[in-house]
KOLDO-394009 format. One record per residue: x, y, z of N, C-alpha, C in turn; residue in one letter. Coordinates in Angstrom, 2 decimals, padded with zeros to 5 digits. Example, Ala and Ser with C-alpha at 12.3 -4.5 7.8 and 13.67 -1.06 7.14 Angstrom:
2
n.px n.py n.pz ca.px ca.py ca.pz c.px c.py c.pz type
013.19 -005.69 007.80 012.30 -004.50 007.80 013.20 -003.30 007.80 a .
012.85 -002.25 007.08 013.67 -001.06 007.14 012.90 000.03 007.87 s .
% end
This chain:
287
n.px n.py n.pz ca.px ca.py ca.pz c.px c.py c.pz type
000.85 -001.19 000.00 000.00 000.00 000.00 000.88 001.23 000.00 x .
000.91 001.76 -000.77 001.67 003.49 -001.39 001.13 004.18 000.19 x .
002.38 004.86 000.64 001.99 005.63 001.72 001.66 007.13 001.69 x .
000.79 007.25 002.50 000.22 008.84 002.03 001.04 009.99 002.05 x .
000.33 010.52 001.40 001.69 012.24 001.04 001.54 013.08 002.61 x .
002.18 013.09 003.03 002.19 013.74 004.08 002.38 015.46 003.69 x .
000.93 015.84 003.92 000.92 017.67 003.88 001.24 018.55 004.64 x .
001.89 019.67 004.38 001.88 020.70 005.43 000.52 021.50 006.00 x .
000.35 021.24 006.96 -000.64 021.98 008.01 -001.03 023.49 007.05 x .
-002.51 023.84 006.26 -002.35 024.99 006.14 -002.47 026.01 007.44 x .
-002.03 027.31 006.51 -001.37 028.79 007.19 -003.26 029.19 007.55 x .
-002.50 029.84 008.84 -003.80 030.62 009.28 -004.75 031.68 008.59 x .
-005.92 031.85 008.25 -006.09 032.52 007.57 -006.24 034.01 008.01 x .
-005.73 034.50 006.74 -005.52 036.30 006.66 -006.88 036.86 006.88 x .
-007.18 037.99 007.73 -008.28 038.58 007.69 -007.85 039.71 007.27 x .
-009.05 040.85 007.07 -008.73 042.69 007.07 -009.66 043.46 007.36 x .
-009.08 044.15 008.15 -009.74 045.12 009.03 -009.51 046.85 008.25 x .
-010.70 047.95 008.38 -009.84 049.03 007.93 -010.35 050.03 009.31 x .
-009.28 050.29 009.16 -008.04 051.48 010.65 -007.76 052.71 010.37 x .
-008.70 053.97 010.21 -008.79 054.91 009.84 -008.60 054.94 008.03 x .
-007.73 055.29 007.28 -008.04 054.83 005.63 -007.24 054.29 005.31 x .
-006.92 053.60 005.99 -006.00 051.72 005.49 -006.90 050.99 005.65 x .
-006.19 049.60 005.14 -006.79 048.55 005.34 -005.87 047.28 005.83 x .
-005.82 047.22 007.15 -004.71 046.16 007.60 -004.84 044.42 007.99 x .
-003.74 044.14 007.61 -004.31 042.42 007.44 -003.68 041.71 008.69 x .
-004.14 040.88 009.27 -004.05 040.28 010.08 -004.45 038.44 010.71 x .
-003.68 038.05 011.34 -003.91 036.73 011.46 -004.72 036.33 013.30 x .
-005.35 035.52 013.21 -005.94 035.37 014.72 -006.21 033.95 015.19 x .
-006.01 033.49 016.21 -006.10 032.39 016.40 -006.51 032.01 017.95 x .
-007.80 031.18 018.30 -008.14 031.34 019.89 -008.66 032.51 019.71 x .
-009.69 033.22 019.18 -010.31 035.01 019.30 -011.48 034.47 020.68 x .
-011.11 035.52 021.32 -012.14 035.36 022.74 -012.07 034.57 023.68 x .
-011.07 033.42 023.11 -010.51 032.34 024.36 -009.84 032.91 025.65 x .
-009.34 034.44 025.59 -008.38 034.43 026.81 -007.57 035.72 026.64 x .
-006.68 036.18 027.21 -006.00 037.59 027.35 -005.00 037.10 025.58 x .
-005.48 038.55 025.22 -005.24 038.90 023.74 -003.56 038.87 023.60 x .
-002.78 038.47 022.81 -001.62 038.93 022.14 -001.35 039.25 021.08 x .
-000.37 040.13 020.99 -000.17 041.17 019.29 001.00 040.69 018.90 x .
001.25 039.85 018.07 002.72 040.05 017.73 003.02 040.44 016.89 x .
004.42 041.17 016.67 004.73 042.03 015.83 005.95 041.78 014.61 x .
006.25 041.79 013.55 007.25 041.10 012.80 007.97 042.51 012.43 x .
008.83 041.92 011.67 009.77 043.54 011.15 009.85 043.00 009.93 x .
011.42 044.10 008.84 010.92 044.36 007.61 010.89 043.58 006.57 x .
011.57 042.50 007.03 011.70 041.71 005.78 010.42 040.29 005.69 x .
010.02 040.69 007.24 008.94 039.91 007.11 007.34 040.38 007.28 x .
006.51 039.76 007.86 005.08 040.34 007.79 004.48 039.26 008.84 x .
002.89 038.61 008.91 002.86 037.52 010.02 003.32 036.19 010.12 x .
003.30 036.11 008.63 003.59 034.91 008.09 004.76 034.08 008.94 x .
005.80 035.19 009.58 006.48 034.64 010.74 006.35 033.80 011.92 x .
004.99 034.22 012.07 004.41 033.72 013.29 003.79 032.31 013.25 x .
003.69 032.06 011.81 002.92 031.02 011.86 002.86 029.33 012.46 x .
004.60 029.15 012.97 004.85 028.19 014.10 004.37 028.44 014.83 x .
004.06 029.70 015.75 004.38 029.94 017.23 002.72 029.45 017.30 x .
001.89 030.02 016.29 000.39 029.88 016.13 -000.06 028.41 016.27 x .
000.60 027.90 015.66 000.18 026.56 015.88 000.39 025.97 016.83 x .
001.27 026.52 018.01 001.36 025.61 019.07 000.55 026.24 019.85 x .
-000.60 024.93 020.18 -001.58 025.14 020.86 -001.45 024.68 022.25 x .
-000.82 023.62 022.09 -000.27 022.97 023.41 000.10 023.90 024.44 x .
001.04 025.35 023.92 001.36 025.81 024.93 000.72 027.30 024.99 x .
-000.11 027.48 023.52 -000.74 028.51 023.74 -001.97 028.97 023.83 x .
-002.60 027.75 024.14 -004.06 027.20 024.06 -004.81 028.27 025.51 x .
-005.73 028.82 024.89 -006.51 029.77 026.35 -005.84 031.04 025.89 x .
-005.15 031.37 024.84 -004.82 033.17 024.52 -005.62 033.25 023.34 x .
-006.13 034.72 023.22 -006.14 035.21 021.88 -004.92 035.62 020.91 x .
-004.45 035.23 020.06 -002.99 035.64 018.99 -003.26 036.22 018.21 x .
-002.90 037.37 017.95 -003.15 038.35 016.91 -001.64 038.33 016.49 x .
-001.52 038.09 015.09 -000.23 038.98 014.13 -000.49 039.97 013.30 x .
-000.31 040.79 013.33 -000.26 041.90 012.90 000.45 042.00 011.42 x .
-000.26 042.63 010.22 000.71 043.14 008.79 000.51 044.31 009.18 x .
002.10 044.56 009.34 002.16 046.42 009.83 001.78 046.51 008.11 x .
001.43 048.30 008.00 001.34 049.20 007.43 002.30 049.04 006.50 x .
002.06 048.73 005.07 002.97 048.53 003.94 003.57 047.38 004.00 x .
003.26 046.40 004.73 003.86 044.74 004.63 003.06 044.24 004.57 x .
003.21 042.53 003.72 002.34 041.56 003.86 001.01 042.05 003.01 x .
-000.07 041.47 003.36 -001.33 042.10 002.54 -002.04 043.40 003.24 x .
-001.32 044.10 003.84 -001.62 045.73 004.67 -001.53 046.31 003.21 x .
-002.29 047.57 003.33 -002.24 048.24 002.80 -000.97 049.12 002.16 x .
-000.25 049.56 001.00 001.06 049.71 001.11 001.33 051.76 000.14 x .
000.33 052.53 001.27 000.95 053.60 000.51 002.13 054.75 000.91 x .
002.34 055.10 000.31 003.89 055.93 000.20 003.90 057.36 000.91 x .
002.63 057.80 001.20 002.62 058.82 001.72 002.37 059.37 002.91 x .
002.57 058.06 003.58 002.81 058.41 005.20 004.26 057.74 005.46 x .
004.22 057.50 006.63 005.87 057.31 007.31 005.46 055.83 007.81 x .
006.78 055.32 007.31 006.76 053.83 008.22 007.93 053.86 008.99 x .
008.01 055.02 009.46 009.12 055.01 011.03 008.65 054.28 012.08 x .
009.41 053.43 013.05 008.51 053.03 013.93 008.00 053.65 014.52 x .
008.28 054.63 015.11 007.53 055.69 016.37 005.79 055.82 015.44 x .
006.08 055.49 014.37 004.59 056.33 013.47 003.86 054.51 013.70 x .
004.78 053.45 013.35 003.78 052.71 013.53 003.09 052.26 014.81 x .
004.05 052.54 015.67 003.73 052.40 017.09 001.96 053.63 017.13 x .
002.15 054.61 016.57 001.26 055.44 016.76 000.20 054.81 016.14 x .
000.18 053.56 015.21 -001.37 053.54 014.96 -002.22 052.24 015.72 x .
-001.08 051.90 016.07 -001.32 050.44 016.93 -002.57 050.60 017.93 x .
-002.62 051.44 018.56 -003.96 051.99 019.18 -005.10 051.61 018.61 x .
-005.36 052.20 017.74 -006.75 052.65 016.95 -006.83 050.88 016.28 x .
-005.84 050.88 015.88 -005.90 048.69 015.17 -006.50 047.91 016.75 x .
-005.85 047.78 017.99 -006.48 047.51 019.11 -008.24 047.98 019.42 x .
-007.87 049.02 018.97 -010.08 049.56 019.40 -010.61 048.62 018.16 x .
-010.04 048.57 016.94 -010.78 048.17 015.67 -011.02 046.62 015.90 x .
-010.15 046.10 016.90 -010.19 044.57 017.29 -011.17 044.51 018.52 x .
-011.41 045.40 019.48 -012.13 045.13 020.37 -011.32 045.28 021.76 x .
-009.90 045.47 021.47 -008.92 044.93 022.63 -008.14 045.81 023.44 x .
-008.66 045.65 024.68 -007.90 046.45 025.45 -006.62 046.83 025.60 x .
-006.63 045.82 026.50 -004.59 045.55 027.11 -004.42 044.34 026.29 x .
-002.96 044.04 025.86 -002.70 043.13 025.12 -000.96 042.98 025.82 x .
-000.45 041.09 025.56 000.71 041.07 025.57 001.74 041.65 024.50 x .
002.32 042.40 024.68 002.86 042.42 023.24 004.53 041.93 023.05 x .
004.74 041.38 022.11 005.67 040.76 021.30 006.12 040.90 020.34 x .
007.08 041.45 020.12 007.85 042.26 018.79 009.29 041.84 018.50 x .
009.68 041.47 017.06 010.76 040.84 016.73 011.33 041.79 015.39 x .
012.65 041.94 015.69 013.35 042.25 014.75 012.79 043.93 014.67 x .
012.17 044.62 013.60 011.87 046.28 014.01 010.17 046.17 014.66 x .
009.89 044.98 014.84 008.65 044.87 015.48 008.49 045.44 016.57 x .
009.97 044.66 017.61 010.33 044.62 018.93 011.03 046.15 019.02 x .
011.59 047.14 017.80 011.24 048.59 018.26 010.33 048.99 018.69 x .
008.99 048.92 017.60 007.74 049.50 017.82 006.91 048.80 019.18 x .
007.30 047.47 019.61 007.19 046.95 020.64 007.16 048.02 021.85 x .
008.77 048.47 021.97 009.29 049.21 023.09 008.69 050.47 023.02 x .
008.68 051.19 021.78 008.10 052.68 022.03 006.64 052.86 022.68 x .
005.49 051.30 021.87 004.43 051.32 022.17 004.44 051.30 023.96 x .
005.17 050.49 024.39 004.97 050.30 026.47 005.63 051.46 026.72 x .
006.57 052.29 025.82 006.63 053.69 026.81 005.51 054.41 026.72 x .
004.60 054.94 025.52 004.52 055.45 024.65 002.75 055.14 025.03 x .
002.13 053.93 025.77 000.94 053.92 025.54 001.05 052.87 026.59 x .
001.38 052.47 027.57 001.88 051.81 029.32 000.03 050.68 029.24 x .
-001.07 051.96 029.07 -002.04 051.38 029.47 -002.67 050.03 028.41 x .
-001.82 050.27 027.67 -002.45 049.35 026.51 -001.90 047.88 026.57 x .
-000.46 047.94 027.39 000.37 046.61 027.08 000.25 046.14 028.79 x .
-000.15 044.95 028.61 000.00 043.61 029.63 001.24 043.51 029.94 x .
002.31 042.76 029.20 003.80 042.40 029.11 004.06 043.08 028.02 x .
006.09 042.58 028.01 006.41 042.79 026.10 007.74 042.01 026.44 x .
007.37 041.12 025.32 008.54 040.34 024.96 009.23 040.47 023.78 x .
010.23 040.75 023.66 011.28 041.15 022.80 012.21 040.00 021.91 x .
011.83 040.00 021.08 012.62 038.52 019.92 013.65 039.34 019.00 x .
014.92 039.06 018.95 015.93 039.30 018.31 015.48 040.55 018.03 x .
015.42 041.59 018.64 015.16 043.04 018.15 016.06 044.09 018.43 x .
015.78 045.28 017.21 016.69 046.42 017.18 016.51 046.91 018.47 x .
017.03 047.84 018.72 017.39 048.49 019.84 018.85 049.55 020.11 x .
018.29 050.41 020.78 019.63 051.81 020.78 019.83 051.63 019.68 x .
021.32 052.22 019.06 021.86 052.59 018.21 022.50 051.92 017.45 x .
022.07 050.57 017.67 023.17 049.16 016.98 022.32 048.89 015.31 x .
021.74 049.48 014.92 020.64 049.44 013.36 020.95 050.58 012.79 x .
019.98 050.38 012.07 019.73 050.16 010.59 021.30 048.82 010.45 x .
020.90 047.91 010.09 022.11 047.14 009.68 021.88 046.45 008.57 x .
023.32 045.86 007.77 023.17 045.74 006.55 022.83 044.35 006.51 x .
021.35 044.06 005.59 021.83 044.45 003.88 020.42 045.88 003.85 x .
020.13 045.83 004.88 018.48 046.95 004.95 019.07 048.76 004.42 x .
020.24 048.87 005.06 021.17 050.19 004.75 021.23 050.45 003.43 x .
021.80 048.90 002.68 022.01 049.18 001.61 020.82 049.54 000.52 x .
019.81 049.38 000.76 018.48 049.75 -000.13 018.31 051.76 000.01 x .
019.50 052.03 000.50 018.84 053.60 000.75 019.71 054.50 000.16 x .
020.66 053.50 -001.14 021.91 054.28 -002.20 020.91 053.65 -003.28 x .
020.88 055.04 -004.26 020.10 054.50 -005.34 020.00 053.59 -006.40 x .
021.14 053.08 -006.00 021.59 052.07 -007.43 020.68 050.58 -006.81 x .
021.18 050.24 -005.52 020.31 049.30 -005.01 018.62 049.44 -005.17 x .
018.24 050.42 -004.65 016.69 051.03 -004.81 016.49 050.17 -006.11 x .
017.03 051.02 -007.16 016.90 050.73 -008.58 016.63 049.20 -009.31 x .
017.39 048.57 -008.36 017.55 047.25 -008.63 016.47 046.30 -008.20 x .
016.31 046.60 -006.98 015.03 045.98 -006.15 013.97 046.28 -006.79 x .
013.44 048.23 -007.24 012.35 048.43 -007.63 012.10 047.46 -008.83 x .
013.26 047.15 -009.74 013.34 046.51 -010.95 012.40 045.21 -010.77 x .
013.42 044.40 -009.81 012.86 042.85 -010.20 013.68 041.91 -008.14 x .
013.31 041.24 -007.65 013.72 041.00 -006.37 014.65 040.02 -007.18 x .
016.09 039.84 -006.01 016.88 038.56 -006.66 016.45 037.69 -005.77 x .
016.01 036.55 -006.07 015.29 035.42 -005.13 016.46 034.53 -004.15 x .
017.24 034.55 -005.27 018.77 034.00 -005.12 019.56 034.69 -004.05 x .
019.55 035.87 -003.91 020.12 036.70 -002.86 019.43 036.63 -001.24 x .
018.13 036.81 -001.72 017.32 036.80 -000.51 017.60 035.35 000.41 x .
017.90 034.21 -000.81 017.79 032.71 -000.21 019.13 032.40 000.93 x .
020.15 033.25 000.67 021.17 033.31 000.65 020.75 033.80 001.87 x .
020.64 035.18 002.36 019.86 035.58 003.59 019.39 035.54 004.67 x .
018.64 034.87 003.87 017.18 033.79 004.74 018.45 032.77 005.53 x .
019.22 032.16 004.50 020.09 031.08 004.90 021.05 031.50 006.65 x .
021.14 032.11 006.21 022.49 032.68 007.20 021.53 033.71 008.51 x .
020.18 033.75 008.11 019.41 034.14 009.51 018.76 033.30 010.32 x .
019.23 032.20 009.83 018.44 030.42 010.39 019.97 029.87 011.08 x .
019.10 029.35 011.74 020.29 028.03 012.72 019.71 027.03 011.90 x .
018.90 026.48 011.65 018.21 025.45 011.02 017.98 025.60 009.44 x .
019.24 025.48 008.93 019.67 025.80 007.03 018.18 025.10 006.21 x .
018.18 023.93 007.00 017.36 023.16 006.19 015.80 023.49 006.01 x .
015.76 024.92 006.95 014.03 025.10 007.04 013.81 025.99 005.94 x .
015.13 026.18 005.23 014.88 026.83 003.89 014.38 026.05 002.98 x .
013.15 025.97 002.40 012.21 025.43 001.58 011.61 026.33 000.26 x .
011.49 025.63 -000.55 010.85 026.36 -001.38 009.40 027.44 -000.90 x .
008.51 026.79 -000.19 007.39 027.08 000.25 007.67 028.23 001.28 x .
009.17 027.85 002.20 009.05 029.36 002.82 009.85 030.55 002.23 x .
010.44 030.48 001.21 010.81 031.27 000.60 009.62 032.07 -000.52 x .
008.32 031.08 -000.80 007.57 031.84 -001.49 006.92 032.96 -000.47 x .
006.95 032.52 001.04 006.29 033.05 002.00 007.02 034.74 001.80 x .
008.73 034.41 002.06 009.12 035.90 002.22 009.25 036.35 001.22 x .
009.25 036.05 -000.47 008.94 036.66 -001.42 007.60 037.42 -002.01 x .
006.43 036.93 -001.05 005.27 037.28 -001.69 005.44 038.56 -001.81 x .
005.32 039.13 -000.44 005.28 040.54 -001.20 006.12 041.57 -001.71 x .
006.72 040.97 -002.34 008.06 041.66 -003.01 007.93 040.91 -004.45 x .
006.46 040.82 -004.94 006.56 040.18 -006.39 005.74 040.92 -007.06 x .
005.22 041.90 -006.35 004.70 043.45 -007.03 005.41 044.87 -007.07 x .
005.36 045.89 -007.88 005.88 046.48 -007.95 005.70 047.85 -006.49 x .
004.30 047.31 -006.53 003.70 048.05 -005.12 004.64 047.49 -004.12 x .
004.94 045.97 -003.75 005.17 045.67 -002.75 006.61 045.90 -002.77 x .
007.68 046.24 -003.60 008.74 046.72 -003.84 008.79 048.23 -003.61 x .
008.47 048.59 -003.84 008.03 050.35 -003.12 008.52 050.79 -001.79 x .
007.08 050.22 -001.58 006.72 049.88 000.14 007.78 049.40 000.65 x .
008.68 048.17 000.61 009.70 047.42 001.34 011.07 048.62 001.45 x .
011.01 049.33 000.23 012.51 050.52 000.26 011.60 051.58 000.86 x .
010.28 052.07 001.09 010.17 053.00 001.50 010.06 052.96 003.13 x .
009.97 051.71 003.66 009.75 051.05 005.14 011.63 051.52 005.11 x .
012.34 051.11 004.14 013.78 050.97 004.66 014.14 052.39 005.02 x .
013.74 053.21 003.43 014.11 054.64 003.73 013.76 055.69 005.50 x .
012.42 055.32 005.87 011.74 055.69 006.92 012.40 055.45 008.50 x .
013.60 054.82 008.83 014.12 053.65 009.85 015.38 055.34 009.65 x .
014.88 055.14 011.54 015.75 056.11 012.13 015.99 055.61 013.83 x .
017.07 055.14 013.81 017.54 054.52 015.02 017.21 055.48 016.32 x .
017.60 057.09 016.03 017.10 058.12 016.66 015.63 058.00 017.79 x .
014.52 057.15 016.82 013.15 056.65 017.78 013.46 055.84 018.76 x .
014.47 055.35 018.90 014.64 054.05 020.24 015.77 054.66 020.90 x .
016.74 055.54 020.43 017.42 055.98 021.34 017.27 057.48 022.13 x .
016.09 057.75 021.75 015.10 058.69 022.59 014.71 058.45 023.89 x .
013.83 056.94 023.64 013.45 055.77 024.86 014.39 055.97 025.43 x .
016.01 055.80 025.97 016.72 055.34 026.64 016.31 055.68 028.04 x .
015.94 056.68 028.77 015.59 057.36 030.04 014.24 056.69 030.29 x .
013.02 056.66 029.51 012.15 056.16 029.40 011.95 054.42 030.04 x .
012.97 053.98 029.23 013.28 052.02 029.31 013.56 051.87 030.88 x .
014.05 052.67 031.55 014.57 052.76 032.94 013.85 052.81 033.75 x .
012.79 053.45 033.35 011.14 053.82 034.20 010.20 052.82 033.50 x .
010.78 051.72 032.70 009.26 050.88 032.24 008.63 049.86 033.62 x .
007.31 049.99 033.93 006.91 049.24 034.74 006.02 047.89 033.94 x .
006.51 047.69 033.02 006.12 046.58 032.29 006.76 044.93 032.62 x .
005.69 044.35 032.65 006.55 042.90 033.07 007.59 042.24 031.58 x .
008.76 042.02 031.56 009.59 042.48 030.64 010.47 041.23 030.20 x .
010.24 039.91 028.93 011.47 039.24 028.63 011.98 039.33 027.12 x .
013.41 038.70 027.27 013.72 038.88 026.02 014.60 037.77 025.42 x .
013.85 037.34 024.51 014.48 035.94 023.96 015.02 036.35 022.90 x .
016.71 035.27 023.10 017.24 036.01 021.94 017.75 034.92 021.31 x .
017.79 034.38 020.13 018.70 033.07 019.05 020.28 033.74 019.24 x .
020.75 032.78 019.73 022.40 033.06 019.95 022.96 033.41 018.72 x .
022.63 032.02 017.55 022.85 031.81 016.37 022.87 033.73 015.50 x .
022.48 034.53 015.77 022.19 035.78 014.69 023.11 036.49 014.37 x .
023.32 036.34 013.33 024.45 037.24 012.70 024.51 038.77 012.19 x .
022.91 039.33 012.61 022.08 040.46 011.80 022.69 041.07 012.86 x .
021.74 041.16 014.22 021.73 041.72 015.02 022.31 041.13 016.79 x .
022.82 042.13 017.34 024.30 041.86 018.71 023.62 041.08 019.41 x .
024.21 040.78 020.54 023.32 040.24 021.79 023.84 041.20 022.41 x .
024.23 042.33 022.27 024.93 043.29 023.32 023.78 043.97 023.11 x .
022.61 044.01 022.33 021.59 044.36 022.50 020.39 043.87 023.39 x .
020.77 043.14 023.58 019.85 041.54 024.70 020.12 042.30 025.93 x .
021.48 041.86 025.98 022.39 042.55 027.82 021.70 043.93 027.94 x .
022.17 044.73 027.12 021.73 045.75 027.34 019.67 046.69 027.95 x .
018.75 045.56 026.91 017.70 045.96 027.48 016.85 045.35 028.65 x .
018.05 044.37 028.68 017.88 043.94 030.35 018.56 044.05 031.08 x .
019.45 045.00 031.28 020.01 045.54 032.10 019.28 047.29 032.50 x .
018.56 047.61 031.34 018.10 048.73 031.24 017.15 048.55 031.81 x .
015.93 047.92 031.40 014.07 047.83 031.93 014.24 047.08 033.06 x .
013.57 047.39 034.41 013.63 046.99 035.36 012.78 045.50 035.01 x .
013.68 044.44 035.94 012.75 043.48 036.16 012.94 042.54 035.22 x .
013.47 042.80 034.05 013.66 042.32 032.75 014.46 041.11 032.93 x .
013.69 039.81 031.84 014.57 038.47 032.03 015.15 038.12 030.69 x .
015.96 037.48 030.62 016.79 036.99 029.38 016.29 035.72 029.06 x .
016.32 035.02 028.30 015.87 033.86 027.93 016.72 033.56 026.36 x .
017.79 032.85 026.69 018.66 032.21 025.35 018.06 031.03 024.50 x .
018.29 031.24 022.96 018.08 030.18 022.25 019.07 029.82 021.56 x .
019.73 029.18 022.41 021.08 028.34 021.59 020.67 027.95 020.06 x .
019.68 027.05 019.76 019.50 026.46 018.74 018.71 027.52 017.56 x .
018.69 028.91 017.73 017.87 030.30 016.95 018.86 030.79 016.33 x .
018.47 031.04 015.27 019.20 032.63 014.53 018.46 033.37 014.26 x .
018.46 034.78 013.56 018.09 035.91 013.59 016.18 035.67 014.10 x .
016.07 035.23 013.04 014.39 034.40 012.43 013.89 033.43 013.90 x .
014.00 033.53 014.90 014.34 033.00 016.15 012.87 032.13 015.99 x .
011.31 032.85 015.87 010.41 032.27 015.58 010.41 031.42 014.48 x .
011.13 031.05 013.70 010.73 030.14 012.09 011.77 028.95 012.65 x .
012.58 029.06 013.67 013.73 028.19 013.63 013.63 027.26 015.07 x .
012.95 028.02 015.97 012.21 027.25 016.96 010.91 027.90 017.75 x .
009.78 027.57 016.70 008.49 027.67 017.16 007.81 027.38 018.56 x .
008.46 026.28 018.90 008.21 025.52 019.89 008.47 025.94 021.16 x .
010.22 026.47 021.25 010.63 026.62 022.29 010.41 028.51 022.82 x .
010.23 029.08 021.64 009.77 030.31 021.61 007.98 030.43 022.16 x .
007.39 029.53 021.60 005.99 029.67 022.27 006.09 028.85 023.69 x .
006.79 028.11 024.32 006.80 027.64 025.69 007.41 029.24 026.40 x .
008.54 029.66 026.16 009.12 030.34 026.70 008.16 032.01 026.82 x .
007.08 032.33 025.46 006.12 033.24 026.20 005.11 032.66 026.42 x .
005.23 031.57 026.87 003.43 031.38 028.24 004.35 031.40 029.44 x .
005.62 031.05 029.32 006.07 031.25 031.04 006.34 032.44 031.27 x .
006.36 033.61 030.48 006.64 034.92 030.37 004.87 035.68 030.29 x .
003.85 035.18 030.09 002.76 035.47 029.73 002.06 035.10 031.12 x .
002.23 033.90 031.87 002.02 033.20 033.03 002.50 034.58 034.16 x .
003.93 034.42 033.81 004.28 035.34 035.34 004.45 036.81 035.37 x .
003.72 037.16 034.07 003.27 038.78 033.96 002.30 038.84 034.51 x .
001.41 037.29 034.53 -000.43 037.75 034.91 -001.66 038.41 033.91 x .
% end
């Protein structure tokens, strides 16, 4: 007897909501089961990141999960004439929370997510439960390359042209501890939206917008956060320091570290598992 094709689990489905005159897309999973979470992705990705952590129900069974397509990523809306600085996206995160129904939320932000993460708990205290921090920018250690390089015009030029798939794979490769989770299927994931000319736009105009200046404002701020506070970081990352790790837990009171030996940059795509155990025990002892 021929043995069956073993399928991949489909992806959660995309919803959209519109948030003053956007229209932002989003993923949900458990809606109304339990205290809400937002998580947040950065630029090279959208929710589609999240989509391990979503599936583990085992350990995240009894929350609401919200992922978020910021503003010009993913299937969000993608126009050019506002700012995709974080401080601006942090500013609309509000009004996306009323449009969901949701009060206080955990929040969770990775990579420039986990900026807009931090500005949002200075920046809006009453809105965030916890915030857990996944391989994210912070102080003055960003804009880092290859994201820099999209903001000399010859690169622009090139990207606006046509994406090199080949380059990106390359990328992708070296932001994984786990080489092999490079698949065709998740590479169509981080190419989607970079296979329009819109969504090529948007991705250099998110790059152009990135001013390290918004998080190193916070610094006085991070010192006074009364937020219950961890930060998991993939050892494995070659993007971004861990002197950024030390540092915002040494800064935010209270703040815990939590290592992933076996993570690189992509800390969620490379261990789903140990990343969703590690925020329910961070989700648990916030309350």
């Amino acid at each position: 007897m021929a043995a069956l094709l073993e399928l991949p689990p489909p992806q959660t489905q995309v919803r959209t909501i519109r948030v003053g005159d956007h229209r932002l897309a989003y993923r949900r999973v458990g809606e109304g089961s339990g205290p809400a979470v937002l998580l947040l992705h950065g630029i090279t990705t959208y929710s589609f990141l999240w989509e391990g952590v979503l599936r583990e129900r085992a350990a995240l069974g009894g929350l609401d999960l919200v992922a978020l397509d910021l503003l010009g990523c993913g299937a969000s809306d993608k126009p050019l004439d506002v700012s995709y600085a974080l401080r601006d996206h942090a500013a609309r995160l509000p009004a996306f929370l009323d449009a969901l129904g949701l009060e206080r939320v955990h929040l969770v932000g990775h990579d420039l997510g986990g900026g807009i993460a931090q500005i949002t708990a200075v920046r809006h205290p009453a809105r965030v439960r916890s915030l857990a921090l996944l391989n994210c920018v912070g102080y003055d250690h960003w804009p880092v390359q290859p994201i820099t390089s999209l903001r000399t015009p010859i690169v622009r030029q090139l990207l606006l042209a046509a994406i090199d798939a080949g380059a990106l794979t390359l990328i992708v490769k070296r932001a994984l501890f786990h080489r092999a989770l490079v698949t065709p299927a998740l590479m169509a994931d981080f190419l989607a939206p970079l296979a329009t000319a819109e969504g090529r736009k948007a991705f250099v105009h998110f790059a152009r917008c990135l001013d390290n200046g918004n998080l190193t404002e916070l610094i006085p701020d991070l010192k006074r956060l009364a937020v219950p506070t961890t930060v998991l970081w993939g050892l494995a990352d070659v993007f971004l320091t861990f002197a950024i790790a030390e540092r915002l837990v040494a800064d935010i009171p209270g703040a815990r570290l939590v290592r992933l030996p076996t993570a690189g940059h992509f800390s969620p795509i490379d261990e789903p598992g140990l990343v969703a155990a590690a925020l329910r025990a961070h989700f648990d002892a916030a309350g």
